[in-house]
C-alpha positions as CSV (number, residue, x, y, z in Angstrom):
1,X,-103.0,-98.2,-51.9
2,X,-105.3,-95.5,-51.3
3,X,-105.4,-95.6,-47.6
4,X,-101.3,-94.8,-48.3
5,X,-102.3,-92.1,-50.9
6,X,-104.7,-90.9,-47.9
7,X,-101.6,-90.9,-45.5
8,X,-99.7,-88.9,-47.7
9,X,-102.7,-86.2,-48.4
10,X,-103.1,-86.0,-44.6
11,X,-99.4,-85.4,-44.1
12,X,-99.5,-82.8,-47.2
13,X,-102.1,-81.0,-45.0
14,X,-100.6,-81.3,-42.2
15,X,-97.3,-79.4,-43.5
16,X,-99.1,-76.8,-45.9
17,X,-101.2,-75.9,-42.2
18,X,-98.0,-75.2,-40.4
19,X,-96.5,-73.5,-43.6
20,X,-98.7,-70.5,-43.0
21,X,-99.0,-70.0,-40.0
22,X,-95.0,-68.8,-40.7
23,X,-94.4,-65.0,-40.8
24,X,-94.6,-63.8,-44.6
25,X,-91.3,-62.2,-45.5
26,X,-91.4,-58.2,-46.0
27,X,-92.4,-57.2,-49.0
28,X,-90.3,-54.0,-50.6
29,X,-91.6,-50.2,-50.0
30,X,-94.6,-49.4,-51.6
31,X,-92.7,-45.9,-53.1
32,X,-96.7,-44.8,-54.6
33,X,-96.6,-43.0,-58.2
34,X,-94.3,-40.1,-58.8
35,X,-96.0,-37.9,-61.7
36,X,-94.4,-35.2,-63.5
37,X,-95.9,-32.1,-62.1
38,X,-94.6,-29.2,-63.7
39,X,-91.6,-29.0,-67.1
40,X,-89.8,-25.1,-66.6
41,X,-88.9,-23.8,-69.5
42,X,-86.3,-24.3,-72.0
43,X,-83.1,-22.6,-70.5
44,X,-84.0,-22.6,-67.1
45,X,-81.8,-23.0,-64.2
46,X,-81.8,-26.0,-62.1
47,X,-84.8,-25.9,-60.1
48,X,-84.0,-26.4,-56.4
49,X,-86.2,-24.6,-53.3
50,X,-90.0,-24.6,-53.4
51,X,-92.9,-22.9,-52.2
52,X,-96.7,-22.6,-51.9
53,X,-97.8,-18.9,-52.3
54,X,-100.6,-18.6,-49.8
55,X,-103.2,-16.9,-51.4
56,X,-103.7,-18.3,-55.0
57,X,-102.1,-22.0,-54.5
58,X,-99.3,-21.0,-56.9
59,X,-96.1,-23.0,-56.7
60,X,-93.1,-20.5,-57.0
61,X,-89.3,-22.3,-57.8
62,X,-85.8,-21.0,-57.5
63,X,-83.5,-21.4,-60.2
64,X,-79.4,-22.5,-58.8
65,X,-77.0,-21.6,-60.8
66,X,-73.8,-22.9,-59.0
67,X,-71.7,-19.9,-60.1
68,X,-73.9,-17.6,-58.9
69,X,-73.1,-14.9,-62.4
70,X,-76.4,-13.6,-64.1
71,X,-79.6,-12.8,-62.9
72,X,-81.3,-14.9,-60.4
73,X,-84.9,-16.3,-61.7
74,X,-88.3,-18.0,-59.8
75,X,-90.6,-19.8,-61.8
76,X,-94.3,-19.9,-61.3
77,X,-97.1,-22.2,-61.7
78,X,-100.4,-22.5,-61.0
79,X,-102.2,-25.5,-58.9
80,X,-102.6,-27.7,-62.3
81,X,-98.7,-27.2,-63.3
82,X,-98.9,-24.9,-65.9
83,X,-96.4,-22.4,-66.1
84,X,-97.3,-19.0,-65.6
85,X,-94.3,-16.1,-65.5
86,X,-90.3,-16.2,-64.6
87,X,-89.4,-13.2,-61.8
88,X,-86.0,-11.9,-62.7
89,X,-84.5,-11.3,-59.4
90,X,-82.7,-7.9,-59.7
91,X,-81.0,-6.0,-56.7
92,X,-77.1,-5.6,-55.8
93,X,-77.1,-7.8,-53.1
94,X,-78.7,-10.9,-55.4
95,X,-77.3,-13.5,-57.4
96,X,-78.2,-16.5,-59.2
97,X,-77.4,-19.1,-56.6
98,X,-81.0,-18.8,-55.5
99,X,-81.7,-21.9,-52.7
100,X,-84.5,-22.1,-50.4
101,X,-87.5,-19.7,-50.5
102,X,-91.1,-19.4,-48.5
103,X,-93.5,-17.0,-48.0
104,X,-93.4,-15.0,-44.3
105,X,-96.4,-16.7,-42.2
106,X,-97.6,-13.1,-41.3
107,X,-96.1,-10.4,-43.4
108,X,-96.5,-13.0,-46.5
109,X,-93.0,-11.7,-48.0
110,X,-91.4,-14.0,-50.6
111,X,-88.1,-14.6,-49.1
112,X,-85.1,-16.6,-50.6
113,X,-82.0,-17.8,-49.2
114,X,-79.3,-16.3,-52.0
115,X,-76.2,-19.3,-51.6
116,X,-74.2,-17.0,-53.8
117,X,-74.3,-13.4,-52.1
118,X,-75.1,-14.4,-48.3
119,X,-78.1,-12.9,-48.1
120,X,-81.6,-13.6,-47.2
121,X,-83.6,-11.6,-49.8
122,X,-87.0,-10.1,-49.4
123,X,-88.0,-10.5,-53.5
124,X,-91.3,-8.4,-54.6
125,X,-93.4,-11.3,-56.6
126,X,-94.6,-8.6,-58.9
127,X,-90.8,-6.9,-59.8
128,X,-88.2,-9.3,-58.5
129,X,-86.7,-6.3,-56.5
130,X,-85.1,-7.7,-54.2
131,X,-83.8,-6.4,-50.5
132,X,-81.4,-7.8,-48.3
133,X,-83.4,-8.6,-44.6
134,X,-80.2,-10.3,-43.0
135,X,-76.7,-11.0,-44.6
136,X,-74.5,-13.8,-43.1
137,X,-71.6,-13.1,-45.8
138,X,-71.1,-15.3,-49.1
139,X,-68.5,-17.7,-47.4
140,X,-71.6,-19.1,-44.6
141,X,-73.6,-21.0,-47.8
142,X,-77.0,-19.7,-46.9
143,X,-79.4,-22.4,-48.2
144,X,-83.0,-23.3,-46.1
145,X,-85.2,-21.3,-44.4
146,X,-88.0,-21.9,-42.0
147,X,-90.5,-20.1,-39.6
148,X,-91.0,-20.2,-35.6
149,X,-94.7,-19.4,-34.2
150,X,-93.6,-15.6,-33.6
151,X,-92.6,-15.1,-37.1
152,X,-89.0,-15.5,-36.6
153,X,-86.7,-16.6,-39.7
154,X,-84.2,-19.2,-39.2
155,X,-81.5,-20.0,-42.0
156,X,-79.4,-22.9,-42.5
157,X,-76.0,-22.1,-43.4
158,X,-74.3,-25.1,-45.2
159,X,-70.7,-23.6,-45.1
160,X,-70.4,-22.7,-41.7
161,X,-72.5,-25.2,-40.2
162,X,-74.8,-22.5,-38.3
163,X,-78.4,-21.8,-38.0
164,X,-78.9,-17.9,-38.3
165,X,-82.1,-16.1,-36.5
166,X,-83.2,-12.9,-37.3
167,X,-86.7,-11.3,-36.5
168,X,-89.7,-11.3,-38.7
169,X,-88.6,-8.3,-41.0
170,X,-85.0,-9.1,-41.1
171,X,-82.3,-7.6,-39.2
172,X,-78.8,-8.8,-38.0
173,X,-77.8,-12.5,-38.3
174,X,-78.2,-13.9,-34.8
175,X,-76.2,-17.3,-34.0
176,X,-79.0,-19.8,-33.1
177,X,-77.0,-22.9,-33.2
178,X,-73.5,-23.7,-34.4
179,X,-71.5,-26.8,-34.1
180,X,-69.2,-29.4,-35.6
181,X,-71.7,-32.1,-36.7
182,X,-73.9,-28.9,-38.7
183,X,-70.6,-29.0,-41.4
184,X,-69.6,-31.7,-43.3
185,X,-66.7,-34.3,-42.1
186,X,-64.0,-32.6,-44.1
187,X,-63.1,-30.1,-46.5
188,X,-62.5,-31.2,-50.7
189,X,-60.0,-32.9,-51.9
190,X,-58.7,-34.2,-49.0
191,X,-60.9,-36.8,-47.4
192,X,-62.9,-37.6,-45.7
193,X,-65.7,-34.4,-47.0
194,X,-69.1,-35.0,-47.7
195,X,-70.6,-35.2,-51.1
196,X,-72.5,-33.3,-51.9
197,X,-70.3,-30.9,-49.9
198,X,-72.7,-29.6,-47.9
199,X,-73.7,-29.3,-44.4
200,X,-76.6,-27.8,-42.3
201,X,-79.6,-27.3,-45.2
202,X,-83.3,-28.6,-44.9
203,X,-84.9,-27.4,-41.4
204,X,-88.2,-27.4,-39.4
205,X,-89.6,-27.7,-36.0
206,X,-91.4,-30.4,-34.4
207,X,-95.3,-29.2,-33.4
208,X,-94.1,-27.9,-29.9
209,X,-91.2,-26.1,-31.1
210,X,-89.2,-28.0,-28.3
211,X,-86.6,-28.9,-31.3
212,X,-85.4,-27.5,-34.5
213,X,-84.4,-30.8,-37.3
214,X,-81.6,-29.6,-39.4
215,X,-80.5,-32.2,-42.3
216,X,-76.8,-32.3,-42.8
217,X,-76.5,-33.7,-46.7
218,X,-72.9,-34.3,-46.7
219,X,-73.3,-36.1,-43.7
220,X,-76.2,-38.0,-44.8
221,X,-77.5,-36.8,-41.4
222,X,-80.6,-35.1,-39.5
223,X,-79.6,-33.2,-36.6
224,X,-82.1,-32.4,-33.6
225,X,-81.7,-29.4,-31.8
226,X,-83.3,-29.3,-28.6
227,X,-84.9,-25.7,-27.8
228,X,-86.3,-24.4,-24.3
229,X,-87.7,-21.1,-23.8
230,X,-86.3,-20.4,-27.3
231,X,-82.6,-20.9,-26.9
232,X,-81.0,-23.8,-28.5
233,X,-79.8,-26.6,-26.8
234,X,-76.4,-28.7,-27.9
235,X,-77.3,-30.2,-31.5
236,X,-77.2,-33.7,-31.5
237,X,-77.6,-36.8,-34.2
238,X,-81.2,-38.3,-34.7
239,X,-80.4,-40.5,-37.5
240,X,-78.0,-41.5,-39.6
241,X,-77.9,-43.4,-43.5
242,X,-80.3,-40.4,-45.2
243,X,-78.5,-40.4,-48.3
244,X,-77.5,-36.2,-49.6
245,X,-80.3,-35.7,-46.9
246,X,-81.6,-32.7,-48.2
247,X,-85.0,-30.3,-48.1
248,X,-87.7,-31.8,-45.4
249,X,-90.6,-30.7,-43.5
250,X,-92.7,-32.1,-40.3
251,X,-96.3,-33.5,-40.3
252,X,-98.7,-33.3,-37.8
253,X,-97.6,-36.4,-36.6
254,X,-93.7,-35.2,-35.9
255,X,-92.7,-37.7,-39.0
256,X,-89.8,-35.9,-40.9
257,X,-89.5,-35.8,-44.8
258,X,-86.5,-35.7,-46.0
259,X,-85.6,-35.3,-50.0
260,X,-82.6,-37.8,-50.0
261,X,-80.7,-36.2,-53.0
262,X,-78.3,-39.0,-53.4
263,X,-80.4,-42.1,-53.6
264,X,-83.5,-40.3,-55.6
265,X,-85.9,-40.6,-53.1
266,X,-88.1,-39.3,-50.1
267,X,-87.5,-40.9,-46.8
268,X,-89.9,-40.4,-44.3
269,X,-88.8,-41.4,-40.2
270,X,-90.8,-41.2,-37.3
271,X,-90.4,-39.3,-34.1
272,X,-87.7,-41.8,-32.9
273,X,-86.1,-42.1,-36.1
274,X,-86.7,-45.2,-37.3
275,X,-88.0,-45.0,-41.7
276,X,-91.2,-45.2,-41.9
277,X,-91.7,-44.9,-46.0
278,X,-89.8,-44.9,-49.2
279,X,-91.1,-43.1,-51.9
280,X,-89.7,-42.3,-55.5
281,X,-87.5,-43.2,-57.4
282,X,-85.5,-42.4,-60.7
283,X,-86.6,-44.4,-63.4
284,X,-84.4,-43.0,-66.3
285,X,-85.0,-39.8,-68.5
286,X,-87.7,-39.4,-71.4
287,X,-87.1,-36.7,-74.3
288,X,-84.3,-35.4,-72.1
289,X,-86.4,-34.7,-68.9
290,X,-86.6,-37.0,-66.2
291,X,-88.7,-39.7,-65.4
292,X,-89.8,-39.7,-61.1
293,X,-87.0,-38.0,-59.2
294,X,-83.3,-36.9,-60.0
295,X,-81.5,-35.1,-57.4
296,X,-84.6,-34.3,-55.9
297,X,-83.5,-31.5,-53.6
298,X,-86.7,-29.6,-51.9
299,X,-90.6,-30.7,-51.0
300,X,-93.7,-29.2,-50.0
301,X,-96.9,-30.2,-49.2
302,X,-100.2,-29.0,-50.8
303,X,-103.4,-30.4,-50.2
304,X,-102.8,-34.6,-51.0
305,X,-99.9,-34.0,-52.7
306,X,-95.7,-33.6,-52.2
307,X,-94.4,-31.3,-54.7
308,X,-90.7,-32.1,-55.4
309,X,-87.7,-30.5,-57.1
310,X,-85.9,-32.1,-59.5
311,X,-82.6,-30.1,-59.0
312,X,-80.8,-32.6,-61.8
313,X,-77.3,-31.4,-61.0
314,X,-73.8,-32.9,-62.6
315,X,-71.7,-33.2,-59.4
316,X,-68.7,-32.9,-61.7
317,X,-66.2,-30.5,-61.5
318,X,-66.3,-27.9,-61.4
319,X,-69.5,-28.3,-58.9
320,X,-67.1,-30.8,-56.3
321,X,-64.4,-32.6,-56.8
322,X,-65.6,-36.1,-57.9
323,X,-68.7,-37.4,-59.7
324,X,-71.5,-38.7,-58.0
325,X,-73.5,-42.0,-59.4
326,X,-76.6,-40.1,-61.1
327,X,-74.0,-37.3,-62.5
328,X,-73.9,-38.4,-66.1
329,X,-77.9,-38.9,-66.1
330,X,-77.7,-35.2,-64.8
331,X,-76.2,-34.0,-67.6
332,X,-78.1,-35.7,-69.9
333,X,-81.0,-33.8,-68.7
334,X,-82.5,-30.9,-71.4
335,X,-85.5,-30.0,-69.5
336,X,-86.2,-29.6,-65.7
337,X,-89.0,-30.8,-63.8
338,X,-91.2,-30.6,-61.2
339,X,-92.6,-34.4,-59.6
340,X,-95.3,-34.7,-57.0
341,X,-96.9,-37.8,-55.2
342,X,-99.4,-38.3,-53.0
343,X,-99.1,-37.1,-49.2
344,X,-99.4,-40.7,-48.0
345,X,-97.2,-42.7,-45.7
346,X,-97.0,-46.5,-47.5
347,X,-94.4,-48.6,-45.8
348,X,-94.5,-52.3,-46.8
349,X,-97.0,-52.6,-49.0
350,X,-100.2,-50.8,-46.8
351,X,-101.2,-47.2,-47.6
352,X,-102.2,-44.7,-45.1
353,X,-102.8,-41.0,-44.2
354,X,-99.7,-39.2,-42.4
């Protein structure tokens, strides 16, 4: 009897031994802890671009109104989220479709990509004057901006599917790169169009500058253009499956983050395209605000931390044509936020520095 109980240990031993020497299965993304950063104030706009003022750490935030009537506003807070001052933007050539916005790398300019009047607006932090640098007409959907290492702007132009250049101070809107796969697939209400219906929007360079990453949201796309001697090259696909791929920015490392607007999350890939991290998610809304990310539409790094929009818009009509799956939670919404998380690349489980 017990040499058969010892027979049956041995074999118990024997199987548990070759049980793990199996691979473990993947475990799901470690997507860190998304804290509410900021809350604008009661009545503001949908908060949508996002910036770092250079000097005093101050995060500055457009307000989108989709109709682009009123006064465009930028809210402002200071490194511990509390909310400081709203800039009324004033000017003839503004409106309140206010997108993307950053501060010159030289001259230190606040400037803001104005979706409603086409123009690229040089806004005075102090006044909100603001002065058209470049216009590229209201039907081109100007939306992100970014910088080259000579201080030249380039803007994303979601319409028209082009990436306008002008020089540091402004100036006309130069062609960089146009092409079919910058637009989305089709034009509302006959499909196929992309949803959110728009194209080129989120851009940056890689640490060369040998190639400009445009994301394309209605696509769910990001775009590399190559660049030599600084001409573009013939935009191609990187990747594909980045859902409302939306605001990003490059590490030092060439990884891409990408605010995936549709799936409420931040998808990092690596410099061959593959996802590397996950992070975020919305986890429902508390006292009307939300709770992680809604819509999350721009980012920005600051010290340890990504700071995120929560743009928290009701894809309804008469915004486009059909409702999206977080549209009803977007309307729900009674006060917008800001999120952040930490600057750190996770992956299955494991945390690391980017």
């Amino acid at each position: 009897m017990f040499s058969h109980l010892y027979a049956l240990s041995g074999r118990a031993l024997f199987l548990l031994a070759c049980l793990a020497l199996l691979p473990l299965p993947a475990s799901a993304w470690d997507r860190g802890n998304v804290e509410r950063f900021a809350t604008l104030p009661a009545g503001a706009l949908n908060p949508e671009g996002i910036a770092v003022e250079p000097n005093s750490g101050d995060l500055y935030v457009t307000g989108f109104n989709p109709t682009g009537a009123g006064a465009g506003q930028i809210y402002v807070f200071d490194d511990h989220g509390r909310f400081k001052r709203t800039i009324t933007v004033t000017g003839a050539g503004a409106s309140s479709a206010l997108l993307g916005l950053d501060f010159h790398p030289t001259t230190h300019a606040l400037l803001v990509a104005d979706l409603g009047s086409g123009n690229l607006l040089d806004v005075d932090p102090r006044t909100g004057a603001a002065t058209p640098i470049m216009s590229a007409g209201p039907g081109a959907g100007l939306n992100a901006l970014t910088f080259d290492g000579v201080g030249n702007i380039y803007v994303s132009a979601s319409f028209s599917g082009t990436v306008f250049r002008t020089g540091p101070n402004g100036g006309a809107a130069e062609v960089f790169a146009s092409d079919p796969i910058l637009r989305v697939a089709g034009t509302p209400p006959v499909p196929p169009f992309g949803h959110p219906p728009f194209g080129a929007n989120g851009l940056g360079f890689n640490h060369d500058e040998s190639a400009l990453f445009v994301a394309n949201t209605g696509n769910d796309t990001l775009i590399r253009i190559p660049v030599v001697a600084g001409r573009a090259g013939t935009p191609e696909t990187f990747t594909n499956a980045i859902n409302g791929a939306d605001g990003l920015f490059l590490d030092r490392h060439d990884n891409i983050w990408v605010c995936a607007n549709q799936s409420d999350e931040i998808v990092v890939v690596d410099n061959t395209g593959k996802v590397i991290s996950k992070l975020g998610d919305f986890d429902g809304l508390r006292n009307g605000s939300p709770v992680g990310l809604l819509f999350p539409a721009s980012l920005v790094r600051r010290g340890d931390w990504i700071y995120i929009t929560n743009l928290s818009l009701d894809l309804r009509p008469p915004v486009t044509p059909q409702q999206a799956v977080d549209s009803q939670w977007a309307a729900q919404v009674k006060r917008h936020t800001i999120a952040r998380v930490r600057a750190r690349i996770l992956g299955f489980g494991r945390g690391n520095d980017d």
